[in-house]
N, C-alpha and C positions, 0 to 999 in steps of 0.2 A: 918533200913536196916543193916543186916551183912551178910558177908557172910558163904553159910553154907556147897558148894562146891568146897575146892580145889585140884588144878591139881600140882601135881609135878614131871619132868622131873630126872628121876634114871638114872644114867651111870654106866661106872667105873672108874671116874676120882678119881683124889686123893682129890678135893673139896666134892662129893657125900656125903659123909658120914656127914658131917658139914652141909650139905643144906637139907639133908631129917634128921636130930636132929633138925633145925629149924621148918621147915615145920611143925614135927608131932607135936614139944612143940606148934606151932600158932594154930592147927585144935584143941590139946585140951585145949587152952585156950579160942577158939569162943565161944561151940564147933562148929567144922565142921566134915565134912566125905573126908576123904582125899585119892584122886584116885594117884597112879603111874604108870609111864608110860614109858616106855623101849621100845627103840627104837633100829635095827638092827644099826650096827657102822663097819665099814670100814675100817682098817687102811690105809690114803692116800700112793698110791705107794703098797698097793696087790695088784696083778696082778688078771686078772681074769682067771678062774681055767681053762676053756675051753680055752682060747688062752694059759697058761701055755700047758698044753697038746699037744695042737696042733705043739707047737713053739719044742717039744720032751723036755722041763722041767717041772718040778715038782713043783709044787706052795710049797714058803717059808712055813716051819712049823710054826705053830699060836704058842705062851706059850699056851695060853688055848683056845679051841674049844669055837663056838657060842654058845652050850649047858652050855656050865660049869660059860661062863662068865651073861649070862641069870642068870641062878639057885644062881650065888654069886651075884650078884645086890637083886633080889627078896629076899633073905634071909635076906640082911639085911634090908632092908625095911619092911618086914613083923614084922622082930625081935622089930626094934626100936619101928613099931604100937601099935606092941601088950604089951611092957615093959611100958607105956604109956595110954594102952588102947584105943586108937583113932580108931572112926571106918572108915575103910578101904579095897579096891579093888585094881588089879594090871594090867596092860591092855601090851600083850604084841603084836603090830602091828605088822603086816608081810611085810607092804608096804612101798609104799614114805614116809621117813623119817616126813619132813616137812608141807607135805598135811596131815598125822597123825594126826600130831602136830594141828596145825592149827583148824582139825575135832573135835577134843575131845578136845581142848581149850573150845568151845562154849560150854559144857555141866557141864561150871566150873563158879565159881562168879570169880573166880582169879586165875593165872597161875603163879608158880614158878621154875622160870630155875636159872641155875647158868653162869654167863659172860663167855665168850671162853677166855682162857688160852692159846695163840699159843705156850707155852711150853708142853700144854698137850692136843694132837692133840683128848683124849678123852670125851673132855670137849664139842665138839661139833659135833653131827650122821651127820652131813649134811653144806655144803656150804650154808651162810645166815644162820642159822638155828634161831638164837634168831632174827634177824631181821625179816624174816618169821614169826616167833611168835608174833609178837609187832603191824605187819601191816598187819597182813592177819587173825588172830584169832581171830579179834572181844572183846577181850576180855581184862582187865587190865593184866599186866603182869609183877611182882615182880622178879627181876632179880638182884641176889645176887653176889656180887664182889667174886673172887678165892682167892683175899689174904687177911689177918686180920682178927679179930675176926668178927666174929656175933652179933649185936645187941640182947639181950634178948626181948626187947619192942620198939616199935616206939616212943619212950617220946617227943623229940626234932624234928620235920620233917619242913623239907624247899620243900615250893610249888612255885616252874616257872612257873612265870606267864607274857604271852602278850597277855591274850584278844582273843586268837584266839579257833577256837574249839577240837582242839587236846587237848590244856589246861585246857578246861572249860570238858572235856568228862574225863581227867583224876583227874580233882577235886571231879568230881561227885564219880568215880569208887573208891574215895580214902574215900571217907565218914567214913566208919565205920573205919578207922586206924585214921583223923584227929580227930574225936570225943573223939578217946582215948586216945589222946597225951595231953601233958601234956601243948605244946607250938605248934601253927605250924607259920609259918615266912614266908611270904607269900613276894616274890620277883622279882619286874619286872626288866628286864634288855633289856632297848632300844640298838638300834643297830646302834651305830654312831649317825650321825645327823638326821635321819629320824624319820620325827616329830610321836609325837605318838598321838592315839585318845580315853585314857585310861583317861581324863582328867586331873588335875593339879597334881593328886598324883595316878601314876599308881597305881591300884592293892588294892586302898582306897576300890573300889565296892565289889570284890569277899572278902575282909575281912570285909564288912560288913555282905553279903553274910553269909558267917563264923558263925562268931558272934550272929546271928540269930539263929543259931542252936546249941549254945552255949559252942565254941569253942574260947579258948583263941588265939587270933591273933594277931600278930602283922607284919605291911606292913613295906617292906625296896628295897625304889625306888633304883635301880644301872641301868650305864651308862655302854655298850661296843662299840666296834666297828666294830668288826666281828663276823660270829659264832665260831670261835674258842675261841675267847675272850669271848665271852657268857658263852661256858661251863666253861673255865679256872675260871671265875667269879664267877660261880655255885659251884666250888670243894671249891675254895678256902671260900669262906662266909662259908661252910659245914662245915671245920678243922676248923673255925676261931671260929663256931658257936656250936660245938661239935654236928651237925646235927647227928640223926639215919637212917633217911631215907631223899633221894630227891623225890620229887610227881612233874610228867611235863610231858606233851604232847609227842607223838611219831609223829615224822615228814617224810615223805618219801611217796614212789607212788612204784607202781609194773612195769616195763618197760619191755617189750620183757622176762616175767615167770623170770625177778630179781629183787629181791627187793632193792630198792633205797633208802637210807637215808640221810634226811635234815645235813648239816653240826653240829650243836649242837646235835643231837639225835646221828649218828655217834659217834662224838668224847667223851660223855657222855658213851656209850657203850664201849668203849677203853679205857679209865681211869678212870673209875668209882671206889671212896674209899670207895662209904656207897654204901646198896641195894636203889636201882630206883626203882619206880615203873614207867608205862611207860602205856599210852592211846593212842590211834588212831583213 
């Protein structure tokens, strides 16, 4: 198993250019064929044109038109494919944001976005938008931090693991990155005192699991108390561990058309210092 279609999310944030230089060196290192994908973006707080109008003002002047900021995302993404050679398509949606997103997830082995930046309101077309992505697209989803370097490779990756199926669906979807690392560290982390049913050494099974398909593993049982201590738990082992990537479950439900996330998938989304990958 590898994969051999990836999807990556183009903007015009100031992370952009750092996440499609990733993406294209990953597609031609598989190889894969690597699709992009531009999505319409909003500034929060434009007014809309018809109520400026109506209200007798004039909608604020944009720096640059939808056209101009379209054609500079697309340029450099074609540019970096083709300096590279990767083969590649550019898809540019006319509609919802996140149902987009979401649609053309599924016709991907893997989706790669970059985390929202609430410094750079560009980083994200849509309300939820990576959460959206993670629980509604079927699909793994590779979501790269806005600050620090880039890992070149996945050598070092730490998989979160409780036995649950969020878990077990993003170990599967992680296959072809754990086969290529070099270590993957495979870490249960209970929640207080609630007993677990992962027997004497959590997380022994999936790195036998592992190990069968002959991936160097090693298990490292941790104790927390909450889900915010879970993740804090997760970052910290990552710095301690010089981890490249986290591999773990996406948690969360769709409530009234919003999407809902588990306390650790949340607060892993918000402080995240290595790229997640991220299953549901």
């Amino acid at each position: 198993m590898t994969y051999r279609t990836l999807l990556v999310h183009v903007d015009n944030s100031r992370q952009c250019h750092a996440r499609l230089e990733f993406a294209v060196d990953f597609a031609r290192r598989l190889p894969a064929h690597l699709t992009g994908i531009y999505l319409p973006f909003h500034p929060p707080g434009f007014p809309d044109v018809t109520r400026s109008a109506g209200a007798g003002l004039p909608p604020p002047p944009a720096p640059e038109s939808d056209t101009e900021r379209l054609a500079r995302a697309e340029q450099m993404f074609r540019d970096i494919c083709r300096r590279q050679a990767v083969s590649h398509e550019w898809l540019t949606p006319l509609y919802d944001e996140s149902s987009e997103m979401r649609t053309h997830a599924r016709y991907a082995d893997l989706v790669i976005v970059g985390q929202q930046d609430r410094n750079d309101a560009e980083t994200s077309p849509a309300v939820g938008f990576v959460e959206s992505t993670v629980l509604g697209g079927g699909r793994p989803v590779l979501i790269l931090p806005y600050a620090g370097k880039l890992p070149q490779a996945f050598n070092n990756v730490l998989l979160a693991w409780d036995g649950g199926r969020e878990a077990a669906r993003a170990a599967a979807d992680a296959m072809p990155l754990l086969t290529a690392a070099k270590t993957v560290h495979v870490m249960h982390v209970g929640r207080g005192n609630h007993p677990d049913d992962l027997g004497p050494i959590p997380g022994l099974d999936i790195g036998m699991f592992f190990a069968r398909h002959g991936i160097n593993v090693e298990v490292t049982p941790e104790r927390g108390t909450k889900d915010v201590s879970v993740a804090e738990t997760l970052l910290s082992r990552a710095a301690d561990m010089n981890i490249d990537l986290i591999v773990m479950g996406g948690y969360g439900h769709s409530r009234m058309q919003e999407w809902v996330l588990g306390g650790v998938t949340r607060t892993l989304l918000e402080t995240m210092t290595v790229p997640v990958l991220m299953s549901h």
